[in-house]
N, C-alpha and C positions, 0 to 999 in steps of 0.2 A: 248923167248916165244916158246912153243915147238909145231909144227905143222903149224908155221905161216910161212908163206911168203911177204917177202916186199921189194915192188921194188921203190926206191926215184928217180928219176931222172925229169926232168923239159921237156926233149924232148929225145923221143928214135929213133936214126935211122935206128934200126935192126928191125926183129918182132918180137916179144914175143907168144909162144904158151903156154897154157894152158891146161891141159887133165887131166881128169880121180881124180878129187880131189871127197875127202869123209873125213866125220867127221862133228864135231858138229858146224864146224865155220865157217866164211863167207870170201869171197875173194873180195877183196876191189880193184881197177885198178881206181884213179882218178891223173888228172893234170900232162897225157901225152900227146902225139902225134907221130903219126909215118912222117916219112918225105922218101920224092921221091915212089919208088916202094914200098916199104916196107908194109906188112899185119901184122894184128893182130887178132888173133883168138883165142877163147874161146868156147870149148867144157864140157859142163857142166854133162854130164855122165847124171847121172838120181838125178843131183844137181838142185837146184835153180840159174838163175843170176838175181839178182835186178839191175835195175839200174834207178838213180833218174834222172829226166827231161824226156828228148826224147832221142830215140836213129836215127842221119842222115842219111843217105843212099850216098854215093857216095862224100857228099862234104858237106859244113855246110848249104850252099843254096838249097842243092838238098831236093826231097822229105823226112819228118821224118814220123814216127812212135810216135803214144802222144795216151793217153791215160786219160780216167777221167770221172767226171757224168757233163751228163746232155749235149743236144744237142749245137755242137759249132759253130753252124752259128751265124754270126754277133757278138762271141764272143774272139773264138781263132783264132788268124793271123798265119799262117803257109805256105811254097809256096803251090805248082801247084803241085798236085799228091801224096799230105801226107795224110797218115790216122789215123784216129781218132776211137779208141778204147772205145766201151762208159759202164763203168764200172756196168751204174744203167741200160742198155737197156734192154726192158722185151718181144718186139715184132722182129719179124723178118726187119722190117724199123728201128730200133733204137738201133742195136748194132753198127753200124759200119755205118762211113761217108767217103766219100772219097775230098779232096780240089780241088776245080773247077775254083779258078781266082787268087791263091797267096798271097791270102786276108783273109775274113772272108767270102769267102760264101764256104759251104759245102753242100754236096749231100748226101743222105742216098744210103747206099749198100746193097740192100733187099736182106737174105740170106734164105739158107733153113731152115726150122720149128729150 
């Protein structure tokens, strides 16, 4: 397939960089992992990167990154310091939540106009 890139492996324990890709297609990175020191980075030029679920911060427990409609108290469980991206928010209190017990309760992030 001409312009693809694809990498099979189950666990990687180097890092993988990624730069400067362009064209009509999409770049897909699912069901790895890096192990010990090892980074993985993805520089998207003036591309798009999708990526379905959440993306973790630091560890699979640490704070994510989620995103979606509609406010997620007492609906999404997430730990202690992830935030919540709120795709329908139309006021400055309702785009963005911050997690406050590890659980379901969330805080709104009042932003500028």
């Amino acid at each position: 397939m001409p312009g693809a890139l694809s990498i099979y492996s189950s666990e990687l324990t180097g890092g993988i960089a990624l730069a400067g890709f362009s064209g009509g297609g999409g770049t897909t990175a699912a069901g790895f992992s890096t192990t010990g020191a090892a980074a993985t980075t993805i520089q998207a030029g003036t591309g798009l990167i999708t990526m379905a679920g959440k993306v973790a911060l630091n560890t699979s427990a640490g704070p994510q990154v989620l995103a979606g409609a509609g406010d997620p108290g007492g609906v999404v469980t997430a730990p202690q310091g992830s935030l919540w991206l709120r795709t329908d928010g139309s006021s400055t209190s309702t785009r963005a939540y911050i997690n406050t017990n590890a659980g379901t309760g969330w805080t709104p992030i009042t932003t500028v106009a």
